[in-house]
C-alpha positions as CSV (number, residue, x, y, z in Angstrom):
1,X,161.7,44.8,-148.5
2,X,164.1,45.1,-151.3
3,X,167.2,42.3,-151.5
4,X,170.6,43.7,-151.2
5,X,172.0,43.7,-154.4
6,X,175.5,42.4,-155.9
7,X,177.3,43.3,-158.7
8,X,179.9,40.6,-159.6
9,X,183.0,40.8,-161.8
10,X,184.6,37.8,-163.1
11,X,187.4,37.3,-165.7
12,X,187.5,33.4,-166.1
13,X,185.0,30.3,-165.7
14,X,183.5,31.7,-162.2
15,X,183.1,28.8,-159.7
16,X,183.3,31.4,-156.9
17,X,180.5,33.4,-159.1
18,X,178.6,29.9,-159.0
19,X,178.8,30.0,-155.3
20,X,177.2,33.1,-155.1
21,X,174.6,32.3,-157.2
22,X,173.4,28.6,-155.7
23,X,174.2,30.1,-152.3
24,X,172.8,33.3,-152.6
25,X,171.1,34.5,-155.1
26,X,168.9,30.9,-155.4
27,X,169.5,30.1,-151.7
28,X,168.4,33.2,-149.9
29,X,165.4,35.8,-149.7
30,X,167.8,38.7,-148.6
31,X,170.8,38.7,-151.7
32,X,170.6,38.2,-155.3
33,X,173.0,38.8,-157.8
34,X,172.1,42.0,-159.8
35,X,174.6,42.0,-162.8
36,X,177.4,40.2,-163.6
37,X,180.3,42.3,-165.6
38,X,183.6,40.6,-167.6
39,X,186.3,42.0,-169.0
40,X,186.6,39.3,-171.2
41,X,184.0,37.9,-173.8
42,X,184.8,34.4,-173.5
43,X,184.3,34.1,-169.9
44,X,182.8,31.0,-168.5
45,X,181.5,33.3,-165.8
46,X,179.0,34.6,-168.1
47,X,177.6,31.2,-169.2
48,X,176.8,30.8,-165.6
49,X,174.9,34.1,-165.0
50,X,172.6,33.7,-168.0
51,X,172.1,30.2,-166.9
52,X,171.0,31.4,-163.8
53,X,168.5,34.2,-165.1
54,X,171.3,36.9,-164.1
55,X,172.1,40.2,-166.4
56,X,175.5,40.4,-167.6
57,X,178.1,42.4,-169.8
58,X,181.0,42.5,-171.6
59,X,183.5,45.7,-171.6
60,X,186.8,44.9,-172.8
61,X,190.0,47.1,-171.6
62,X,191.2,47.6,-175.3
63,X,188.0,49.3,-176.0
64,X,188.5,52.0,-174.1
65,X,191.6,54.6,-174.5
66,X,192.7,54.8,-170.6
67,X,192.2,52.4,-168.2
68,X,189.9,55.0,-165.9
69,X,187.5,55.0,-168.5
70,X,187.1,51.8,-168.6
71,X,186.7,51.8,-164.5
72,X,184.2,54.5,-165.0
73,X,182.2,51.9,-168.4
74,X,182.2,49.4,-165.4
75,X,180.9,51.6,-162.4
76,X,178.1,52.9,-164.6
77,X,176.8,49.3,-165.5
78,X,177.0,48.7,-161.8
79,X,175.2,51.6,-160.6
80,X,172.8,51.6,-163.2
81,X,171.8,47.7,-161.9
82,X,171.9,48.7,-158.4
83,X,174.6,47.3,-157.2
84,X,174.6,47.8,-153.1
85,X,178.2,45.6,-153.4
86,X,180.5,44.7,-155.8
87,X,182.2,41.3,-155.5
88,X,185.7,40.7,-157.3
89,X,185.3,37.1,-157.9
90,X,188.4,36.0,-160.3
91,X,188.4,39.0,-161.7
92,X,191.8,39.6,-163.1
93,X,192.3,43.6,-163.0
94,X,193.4,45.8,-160.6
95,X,190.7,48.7,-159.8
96,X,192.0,52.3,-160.1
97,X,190.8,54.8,-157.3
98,X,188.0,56.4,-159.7
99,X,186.4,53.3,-159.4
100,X,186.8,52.6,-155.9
101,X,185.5,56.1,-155.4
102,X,182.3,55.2,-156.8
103,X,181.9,52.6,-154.3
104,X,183.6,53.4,-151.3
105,X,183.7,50.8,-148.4
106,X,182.1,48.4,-151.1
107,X,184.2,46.6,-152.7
108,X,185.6,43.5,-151.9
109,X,187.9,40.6,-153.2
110,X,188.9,36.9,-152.8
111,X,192.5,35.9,-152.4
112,X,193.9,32.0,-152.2
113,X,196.3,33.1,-149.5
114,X,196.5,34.3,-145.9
115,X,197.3,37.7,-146.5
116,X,199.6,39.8,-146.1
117,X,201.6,36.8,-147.1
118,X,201.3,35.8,-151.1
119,X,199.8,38.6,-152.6
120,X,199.2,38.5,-156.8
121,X,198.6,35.8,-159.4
122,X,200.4,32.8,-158.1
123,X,199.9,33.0,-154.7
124,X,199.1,29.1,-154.4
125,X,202.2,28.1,-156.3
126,X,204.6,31.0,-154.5
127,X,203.2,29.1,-151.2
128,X,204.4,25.9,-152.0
129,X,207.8,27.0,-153.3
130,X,208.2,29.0,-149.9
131,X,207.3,25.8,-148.5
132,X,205.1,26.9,-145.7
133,X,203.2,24.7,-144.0
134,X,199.9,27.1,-144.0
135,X,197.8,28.7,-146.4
136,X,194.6,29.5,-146.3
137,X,191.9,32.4,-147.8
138,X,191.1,35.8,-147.5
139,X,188.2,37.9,-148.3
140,X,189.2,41.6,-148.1
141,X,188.1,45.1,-148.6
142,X,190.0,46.2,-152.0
143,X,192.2,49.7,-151.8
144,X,194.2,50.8,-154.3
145,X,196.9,48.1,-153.8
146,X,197.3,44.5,-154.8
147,X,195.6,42.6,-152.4
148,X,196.2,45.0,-149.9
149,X,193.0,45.8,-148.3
150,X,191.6,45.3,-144.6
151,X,190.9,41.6,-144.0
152,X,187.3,41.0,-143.3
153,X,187.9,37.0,-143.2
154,X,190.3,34.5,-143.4
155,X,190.4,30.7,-143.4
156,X,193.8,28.8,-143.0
157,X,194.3,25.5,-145.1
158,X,196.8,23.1,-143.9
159,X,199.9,21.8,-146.9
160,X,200.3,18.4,-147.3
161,X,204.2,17.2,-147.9
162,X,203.6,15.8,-151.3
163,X,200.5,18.4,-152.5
164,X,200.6,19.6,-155.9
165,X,199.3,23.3,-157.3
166,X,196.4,21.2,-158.4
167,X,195.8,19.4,-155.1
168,X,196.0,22.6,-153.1
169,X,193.8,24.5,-155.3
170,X,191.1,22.0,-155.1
171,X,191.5,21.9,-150.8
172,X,191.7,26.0,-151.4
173,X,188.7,26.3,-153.6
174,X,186.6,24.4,-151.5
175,X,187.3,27.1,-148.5
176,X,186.7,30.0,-151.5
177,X,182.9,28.2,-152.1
178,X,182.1,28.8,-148.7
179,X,184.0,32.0,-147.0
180,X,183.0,34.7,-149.9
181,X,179.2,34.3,-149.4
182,X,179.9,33.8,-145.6
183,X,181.6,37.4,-145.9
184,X,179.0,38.8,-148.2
185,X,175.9,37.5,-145.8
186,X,177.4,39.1,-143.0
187,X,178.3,42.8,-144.8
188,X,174.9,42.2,-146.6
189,X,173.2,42.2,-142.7
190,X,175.4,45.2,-141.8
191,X,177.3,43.0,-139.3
192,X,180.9,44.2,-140.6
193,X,182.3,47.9,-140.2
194,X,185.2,49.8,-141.3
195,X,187.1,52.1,-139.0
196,X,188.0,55.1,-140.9
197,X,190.3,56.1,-138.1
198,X,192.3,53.1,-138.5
199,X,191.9,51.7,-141.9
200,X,193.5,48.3,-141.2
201,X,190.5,47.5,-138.5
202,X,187.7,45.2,-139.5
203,X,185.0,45.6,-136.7
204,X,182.5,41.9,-137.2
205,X,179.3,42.1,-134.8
């Protein structure tokens, strides 16, 4: 039987990417990691996939004249690989509906916050300045939003009175390590549905 295949995207040094990899791809017969895609050339991300054996590429936004053709450079590196799911994993862009209509229901994300609360780029750092005494992690389905998708799983992470960014990155990182793969096993064994009659609904079996 073939293994269920990701694509990954990363835009900086990929320890969620690494994850995956010693995880999955290394750590189980059923998922491998098919291709990994940057949008940057200097990602550490890709270091770590050639390390591992992995294919990867490089398609940089300026490249391209519209943003939707770069979508569509990045959807046909995916499909041509395989790619049975594609895993935003520090991947800095947000994806337009032409690519998330090549890959409907199959796309999904990592966020360092218990969503809907924090969405965007400094959602550690706009927790602590809220001063909230709960974070946590999300892995969602991506939509044409900002972090905006169904929930598939979340993980709260308790704030210390004296944490730091730093400190509660480290605490939040250590959740991220564990939960994406977590989410990708269980969509990987066709244990998590979306209800198309109510788009918000995550159904886990």
């Amino acid at each position: 039987m073939s293994r269920f295949r990701l694509g990954v995207l990363v835009s900086g040094s990929g320890t969620n990417l690494q994850s995956i990899i010693e995880r999955l791809h290394e750590g189980s017969g059923d998922i491998e990691v098919a291709v990994v895609v940057s949008d940057k050339p200097g990602a550490y991300g890709l270091k770590r996939a050639e390390k591992a054996g992995i294919p990867t590429a490089v398609l940089r936004p300026q490249d391209y004249a519209e943003r939707v053709e770069h979508d569509w450079a990045v959807a046909d590196v995916l499909e041509h690989h395989g790619a049975d799911l594609v895993v935003l994993a520090g991947y800095m862009r947000v994806m337009t509906p032409a690519f998330l209509d090549r890959f409907p229901y199959k796309v999904v994300n990592l966020h360092p916050s218990l969503l809907p609360s924090f969405p965007g780029g400094s959602a550690i750092a706009d927790a602590l300045a809220y001063g909230v005494r709960i974070t946590g992690v999300t892995v969602h389905l991506v939509d044409e939003g900002v972090d905006t998708g169904p929930v598939i799983l979340q993980e709260a992470v308790d704030i210390e009175y004296n944490d730091t960014v730093e400190s509660l990155a480290a605490r939040i990182h250590e959740v991220e390590h564990r939960l994406l793969p977590r989410a990708i096993e269980l969509i990987a064994a066709g244990r998590v549905r979306f209800d198309r009659d109510n788009p918000r609904k995550v159904i886990i079996e």
